[in-house]
C-alpha positions as CSV (number, residue, x, y, z in Angstrom):
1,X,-38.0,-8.9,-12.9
2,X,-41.3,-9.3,-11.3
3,X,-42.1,-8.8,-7.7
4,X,-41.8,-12.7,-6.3
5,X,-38.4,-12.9,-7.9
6,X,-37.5,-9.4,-6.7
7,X,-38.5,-10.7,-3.4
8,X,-36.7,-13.4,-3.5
9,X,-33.8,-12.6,-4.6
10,X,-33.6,-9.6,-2.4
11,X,-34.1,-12.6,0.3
12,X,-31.0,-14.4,-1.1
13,X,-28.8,-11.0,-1.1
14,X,-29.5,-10.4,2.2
15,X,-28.3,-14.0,3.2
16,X,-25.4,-14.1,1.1
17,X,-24.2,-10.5,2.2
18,X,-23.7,-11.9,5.5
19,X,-22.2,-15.3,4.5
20,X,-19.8,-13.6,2.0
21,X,-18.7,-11.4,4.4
22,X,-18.0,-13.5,7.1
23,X,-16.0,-16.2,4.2
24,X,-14.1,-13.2,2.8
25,X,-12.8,-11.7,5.9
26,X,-11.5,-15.7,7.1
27,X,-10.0,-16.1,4.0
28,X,-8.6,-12.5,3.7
29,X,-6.6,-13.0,6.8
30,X,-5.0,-16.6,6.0
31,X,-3.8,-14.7,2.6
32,X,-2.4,-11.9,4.6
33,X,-0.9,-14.5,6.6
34,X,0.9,-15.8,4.0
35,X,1.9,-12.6,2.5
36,X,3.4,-11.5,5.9
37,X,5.8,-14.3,5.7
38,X,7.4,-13.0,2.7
39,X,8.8,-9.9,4.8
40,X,11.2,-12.1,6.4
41,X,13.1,-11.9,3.2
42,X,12.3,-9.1,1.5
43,X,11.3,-5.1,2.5
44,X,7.9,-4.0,1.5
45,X,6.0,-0.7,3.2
46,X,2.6,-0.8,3.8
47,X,1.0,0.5,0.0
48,X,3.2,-2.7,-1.4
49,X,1.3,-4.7,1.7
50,X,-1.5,-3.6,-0.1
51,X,-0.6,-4.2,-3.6
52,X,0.3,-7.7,-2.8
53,X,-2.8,-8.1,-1.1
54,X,-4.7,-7.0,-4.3
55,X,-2.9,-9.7,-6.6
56,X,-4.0,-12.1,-4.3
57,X,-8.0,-11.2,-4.8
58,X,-8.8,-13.1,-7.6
59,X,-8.3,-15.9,-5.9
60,X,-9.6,-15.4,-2.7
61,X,-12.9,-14.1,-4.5
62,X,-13.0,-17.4,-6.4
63,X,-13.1,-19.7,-3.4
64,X,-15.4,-17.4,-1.7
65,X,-18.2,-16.3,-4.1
66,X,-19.2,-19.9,-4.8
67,X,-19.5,-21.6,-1.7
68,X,-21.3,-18.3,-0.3
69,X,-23.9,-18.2,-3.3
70,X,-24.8,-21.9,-3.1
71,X,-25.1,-21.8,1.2
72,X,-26.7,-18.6,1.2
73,X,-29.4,-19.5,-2.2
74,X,-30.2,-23.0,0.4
75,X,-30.5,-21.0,3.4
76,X,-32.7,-18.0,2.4
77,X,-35.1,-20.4,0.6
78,X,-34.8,-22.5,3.8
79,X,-35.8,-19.6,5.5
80,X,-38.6,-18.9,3.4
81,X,-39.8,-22.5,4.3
82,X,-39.4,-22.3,8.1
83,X,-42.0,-19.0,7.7
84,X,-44.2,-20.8,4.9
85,X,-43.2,-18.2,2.9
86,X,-42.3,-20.5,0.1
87,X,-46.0,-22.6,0.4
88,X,-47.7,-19.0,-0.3
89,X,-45.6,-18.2,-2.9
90,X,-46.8,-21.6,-4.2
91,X,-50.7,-21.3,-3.8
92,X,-50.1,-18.2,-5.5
93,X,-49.9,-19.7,-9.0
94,X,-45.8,-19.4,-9.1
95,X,-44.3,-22.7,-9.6
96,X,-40.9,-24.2,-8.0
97,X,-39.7,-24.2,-12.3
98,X,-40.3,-20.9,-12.8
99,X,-37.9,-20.4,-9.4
100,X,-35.3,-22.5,-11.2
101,X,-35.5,-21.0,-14.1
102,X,-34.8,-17.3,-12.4
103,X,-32.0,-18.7,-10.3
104,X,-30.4,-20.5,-13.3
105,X,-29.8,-17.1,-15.2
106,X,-28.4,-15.7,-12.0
107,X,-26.1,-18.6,-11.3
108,X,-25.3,-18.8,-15.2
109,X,-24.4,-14.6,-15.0
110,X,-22.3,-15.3,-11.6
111,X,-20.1,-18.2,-13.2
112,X,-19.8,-16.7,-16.6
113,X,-18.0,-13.9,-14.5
114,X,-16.3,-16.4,-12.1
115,X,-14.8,-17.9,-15.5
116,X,-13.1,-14.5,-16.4
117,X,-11.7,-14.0,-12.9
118,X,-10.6,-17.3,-12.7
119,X,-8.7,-18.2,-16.2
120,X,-8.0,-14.6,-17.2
121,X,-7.9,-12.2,-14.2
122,X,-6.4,-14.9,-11.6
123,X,-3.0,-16.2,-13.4
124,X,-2.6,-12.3,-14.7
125,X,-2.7,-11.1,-10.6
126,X,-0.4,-14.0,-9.8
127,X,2.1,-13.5,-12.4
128,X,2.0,-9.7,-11.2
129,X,2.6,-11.2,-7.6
130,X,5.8,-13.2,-8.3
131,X,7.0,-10.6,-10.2
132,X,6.9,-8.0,-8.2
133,X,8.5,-9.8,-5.3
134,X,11.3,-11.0,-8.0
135,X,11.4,-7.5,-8.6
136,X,12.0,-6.7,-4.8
137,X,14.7,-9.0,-4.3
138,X,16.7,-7.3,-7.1
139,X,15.9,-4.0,-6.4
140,X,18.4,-5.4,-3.1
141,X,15.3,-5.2,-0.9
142,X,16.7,-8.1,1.2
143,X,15.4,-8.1,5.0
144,X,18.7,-9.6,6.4
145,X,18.6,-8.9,9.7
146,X,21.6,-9.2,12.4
147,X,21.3,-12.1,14.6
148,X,18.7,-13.8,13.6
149,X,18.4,-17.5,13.0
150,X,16.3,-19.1,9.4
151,X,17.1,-16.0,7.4
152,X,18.1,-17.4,3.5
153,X,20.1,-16.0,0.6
154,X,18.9,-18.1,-2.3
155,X,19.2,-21.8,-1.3
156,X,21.3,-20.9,1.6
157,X,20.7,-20.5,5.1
158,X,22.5,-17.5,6.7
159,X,23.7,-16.0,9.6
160,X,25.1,-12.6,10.1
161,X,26.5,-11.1,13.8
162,X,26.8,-7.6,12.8
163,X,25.5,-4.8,10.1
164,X,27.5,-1.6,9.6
165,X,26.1,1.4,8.9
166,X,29.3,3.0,7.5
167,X,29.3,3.1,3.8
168,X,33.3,2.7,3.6
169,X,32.8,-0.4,5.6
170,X,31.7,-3.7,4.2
171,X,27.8,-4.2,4.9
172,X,28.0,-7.9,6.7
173,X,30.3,-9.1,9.4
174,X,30.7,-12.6,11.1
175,X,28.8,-14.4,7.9
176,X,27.6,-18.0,8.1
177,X,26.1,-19.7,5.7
178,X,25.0,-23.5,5.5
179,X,24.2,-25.8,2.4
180,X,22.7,-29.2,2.9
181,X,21.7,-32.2,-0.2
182,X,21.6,-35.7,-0.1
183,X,25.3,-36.3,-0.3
184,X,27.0,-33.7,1.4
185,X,26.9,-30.6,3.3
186,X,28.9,-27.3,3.3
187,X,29.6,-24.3,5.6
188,X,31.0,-21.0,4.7
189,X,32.3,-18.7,7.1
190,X,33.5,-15.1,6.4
191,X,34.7,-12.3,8.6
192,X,32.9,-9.6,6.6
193,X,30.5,-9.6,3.1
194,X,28.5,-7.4,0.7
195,X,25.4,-8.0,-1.6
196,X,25.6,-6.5,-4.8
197,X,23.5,-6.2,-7.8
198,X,24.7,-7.2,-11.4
199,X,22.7,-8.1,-14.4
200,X,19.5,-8.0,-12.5
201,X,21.2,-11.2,-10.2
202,X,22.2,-10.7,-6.5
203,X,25.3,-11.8,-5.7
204,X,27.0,-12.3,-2.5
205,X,31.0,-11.6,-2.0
206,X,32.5,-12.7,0.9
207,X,36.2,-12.0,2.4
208,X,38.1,-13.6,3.9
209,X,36.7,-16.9,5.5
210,X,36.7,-20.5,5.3
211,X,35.0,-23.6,3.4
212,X,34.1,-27.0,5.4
213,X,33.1,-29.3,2.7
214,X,31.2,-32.6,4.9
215,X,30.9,-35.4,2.8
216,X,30.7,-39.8,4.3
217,X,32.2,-38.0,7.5
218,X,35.1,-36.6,5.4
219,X,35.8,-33.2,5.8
220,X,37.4,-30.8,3.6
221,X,38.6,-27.4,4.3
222,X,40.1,-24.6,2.6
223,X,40.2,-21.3,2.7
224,X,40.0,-18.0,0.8
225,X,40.1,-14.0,0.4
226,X,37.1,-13.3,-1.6
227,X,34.3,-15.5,-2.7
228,X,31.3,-14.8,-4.6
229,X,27.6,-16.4,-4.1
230,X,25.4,-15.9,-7.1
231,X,21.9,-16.2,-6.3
232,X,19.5,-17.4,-8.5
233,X,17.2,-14.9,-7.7
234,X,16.7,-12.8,-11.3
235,X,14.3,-9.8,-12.0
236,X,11.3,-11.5,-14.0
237,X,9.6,-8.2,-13.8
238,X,9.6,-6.6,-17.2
239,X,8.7,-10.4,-18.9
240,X,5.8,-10.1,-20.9
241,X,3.1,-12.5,-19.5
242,X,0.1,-13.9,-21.8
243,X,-2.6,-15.7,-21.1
244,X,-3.0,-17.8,-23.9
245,X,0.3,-19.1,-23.5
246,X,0.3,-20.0,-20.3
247,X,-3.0,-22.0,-20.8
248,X,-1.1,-23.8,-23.7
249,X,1.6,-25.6,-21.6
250,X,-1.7,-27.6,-20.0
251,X,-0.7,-30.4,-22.2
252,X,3.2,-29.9,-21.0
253,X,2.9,-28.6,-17.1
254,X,0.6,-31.1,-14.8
255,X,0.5,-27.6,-12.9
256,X,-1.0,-25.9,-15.5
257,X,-3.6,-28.9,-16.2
258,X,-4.4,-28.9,-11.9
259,X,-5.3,-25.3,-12.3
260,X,-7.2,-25.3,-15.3
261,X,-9.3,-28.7,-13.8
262,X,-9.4,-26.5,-10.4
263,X,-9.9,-22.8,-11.6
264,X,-13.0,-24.0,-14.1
265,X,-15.0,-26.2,-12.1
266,X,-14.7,-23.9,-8.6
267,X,-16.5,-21.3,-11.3
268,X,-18.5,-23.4,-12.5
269,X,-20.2,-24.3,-9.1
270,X,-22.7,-22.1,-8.4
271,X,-24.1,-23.2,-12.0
272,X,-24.0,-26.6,-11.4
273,X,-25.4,-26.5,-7.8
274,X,-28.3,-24.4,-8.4
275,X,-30.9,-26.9,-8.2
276,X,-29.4,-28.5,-5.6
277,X,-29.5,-25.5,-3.3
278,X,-33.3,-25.1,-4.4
279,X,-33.9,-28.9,-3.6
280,X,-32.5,-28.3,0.0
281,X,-34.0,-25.2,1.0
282,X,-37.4,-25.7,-0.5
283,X,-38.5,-28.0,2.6
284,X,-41.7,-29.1,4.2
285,X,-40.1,-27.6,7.5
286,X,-41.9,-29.5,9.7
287,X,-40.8,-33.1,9.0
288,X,-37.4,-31.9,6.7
289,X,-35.3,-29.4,9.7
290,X,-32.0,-31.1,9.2
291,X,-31.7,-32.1,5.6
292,X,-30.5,-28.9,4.4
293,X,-26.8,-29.0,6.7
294,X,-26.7,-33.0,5.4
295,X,-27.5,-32.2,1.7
296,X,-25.3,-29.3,1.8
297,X,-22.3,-30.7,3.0
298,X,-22.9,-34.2,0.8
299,X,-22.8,-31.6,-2.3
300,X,-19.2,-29.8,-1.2
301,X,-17.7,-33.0,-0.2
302,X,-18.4,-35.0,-3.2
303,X,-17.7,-32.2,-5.4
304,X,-14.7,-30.6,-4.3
305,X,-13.3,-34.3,-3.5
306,X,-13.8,-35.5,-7.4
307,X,-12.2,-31.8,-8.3
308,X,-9.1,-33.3,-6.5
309,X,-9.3,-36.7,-7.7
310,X,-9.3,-36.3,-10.9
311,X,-7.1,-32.5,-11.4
312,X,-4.5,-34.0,-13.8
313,X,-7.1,-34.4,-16.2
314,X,-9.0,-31.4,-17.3
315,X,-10.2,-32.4,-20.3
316,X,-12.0,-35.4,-18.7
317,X,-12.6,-33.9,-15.6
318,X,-14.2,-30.2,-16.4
319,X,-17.1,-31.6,-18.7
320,X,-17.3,-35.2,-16.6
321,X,-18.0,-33.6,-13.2
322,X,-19.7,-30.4,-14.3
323,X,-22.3,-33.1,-16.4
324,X,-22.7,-35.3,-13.7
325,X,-23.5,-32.4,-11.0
326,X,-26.0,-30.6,-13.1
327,X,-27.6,-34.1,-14.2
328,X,-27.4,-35.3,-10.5
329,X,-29.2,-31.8,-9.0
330,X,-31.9,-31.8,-11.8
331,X,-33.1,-35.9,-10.7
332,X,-32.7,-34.1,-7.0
333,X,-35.1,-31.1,-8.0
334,X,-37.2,-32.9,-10.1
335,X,-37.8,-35.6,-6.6
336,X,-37.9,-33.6,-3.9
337,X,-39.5,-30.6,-4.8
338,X,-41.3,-30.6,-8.8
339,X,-43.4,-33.7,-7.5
340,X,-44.1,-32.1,-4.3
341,X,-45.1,-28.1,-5.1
């Protein structure tokens, strides 16, 4: 690496240190958001907080990374124009290509490793996240709390008044639970219940209560003296997960196919928007201030919008939209800034 591209680049680091940074810690908390919800139905202890968080990094570094490199590449070599930096790197005999061709290997290296994160290391880290709260829930981990309202067992909504602490007792009293489809609804009430734990599925025995079937305003009620709820809630923690396999159902799971179309071109990015972060930053500053915050946003938009346009179809849409970015930033490069410098 000589010294213009060492300078530059050290230019770009700095930039992007800050903008990743700032990205990261956003999008870190709107993930620990969302992880935080899943205590309402489940214990975890702070290291499991943690762990969860860590499943979760994959993909918080794959929405992050690429945004931040192509901002921060057009705004350090905006930068450099605002101080003419850029015009005496020019005059200097160092040409705007051989820029491009330094910040393509860099942008090639970053989504080479993007790709790895995002169809290897991103549905492994998932697959470990829904499997170890699976694993919680069977391990009887459920954060059932007295008196509280929205708490769920399964597909059921429930309600308990009291928790005993005495082993000999029965752990629940005063159960409600509440079941609603399109046809019907149905109550349970019970005057005291238990959670146990068999075959790796929760189930919920009740005693002594009542059922209110509600069906066209006709009500049915009977009653009973024990009652078991099985929950659908299995341990999926031992299953052995692999990655080729899950990429195979693309042609099966429109889910799968979403991702794939989603995961790829996300890594892709900071490839195929290279020259287009050049094209922005490298600026006549003088008559060219604004253009960098219009191009910039015109490239995310139109990007990310035909990424969700056209997700069911991964096969058309990876090398489609990847082509026409890379095809669409070299015409920009090649106008604004080749015929120019």
């Amino acid at each position: 690496m000589n010294r213009v591209n060492r300078y530059l680049f050290s230019s770009f680091l700095s930039t992007f240190a800050s903008l990743f940074a700032t990205l990261f810690l956003i999008v870190s908390i709107v993930f620990f958001i969302q992880i935080a919800r899943i205590t309402s139905y489940i214990d975890i202890n702070f290291l499991e907080l943690i762990n969860l968080y860590l499943f979760m990094l994959p993909e918080i570094l794959l929405f992050t990374v690429p945004i931040g490199f192509f901002v921060s590449l057009a705004m350090s070599f905006f930068r450099l124009s605002r101080e003419n930096e850029s015009i005496v790197i020019f005059t200097l005999g160092y040409s705007p290509k051989d820029i491009a061709k330094f910040f393509l290997k860099i942008s090639t290296i970053v989504s080479i490793i993007l790709l790895f994160v995002a169809l290897v290391a991103m549905p492994t880290a998932l697959n470990l996240y829904s499997s170890f709260v699976s694993y919680k829930k069977t391990k009887l981990s459920l954060n059932i709390k007295p008196s509280e309202f929205g708490q769920r067992f399964g597909s059921w909504m429930i309600f308990i008044d009291r928790q005993n602490i005495d082993e000999n007792l029965s752990r629940y009293e005063n159960i409600v639970l509440y079941n609603n489809s399109i046809d019907d609804e149905r109550f349970i009430t019970a005057s005291s219940g238990d959670i146990t734990n068999e075959d790796a599925r929760l189930n919920l025995i009740l005693k002594d209560g009542y059922i209110y079937d509600i069906k066209s305003n006709k009500w049915n009620v009977s009653k009973y003296d024990t009652l078991t709820i099985r929950s659908n809630i299995q341990d999926k923690y031992g299953d052995n997960f692999s990655i080729i396999k899950y990429w195979q159902q693309v042609n099966s799971d429109p889910k799968v196919a979403k991702k794939l179309t989603i995961y790829t071109l996300i890594a892709l990015f900071p490839l195929a928007s290279v020259l287009f972060a050049l094209s922005f930053g490298i600026v006549t500053y003088r008559y060219e201030k604004g253009i960098i915050y219009i191009g910039i946003f015109a490239v995310l938009a139109a990007y990310f919008t035909a990424i969700l346009l056209m997700s069911q179809y991964p096969f058309y849409a990876i090398p489609l939209i990847f082509t026409t970015t890379i095809l669409a930033s070299i015409a920009t490069f090649k106008h604004k800034v080749i015929k120019k410098y």
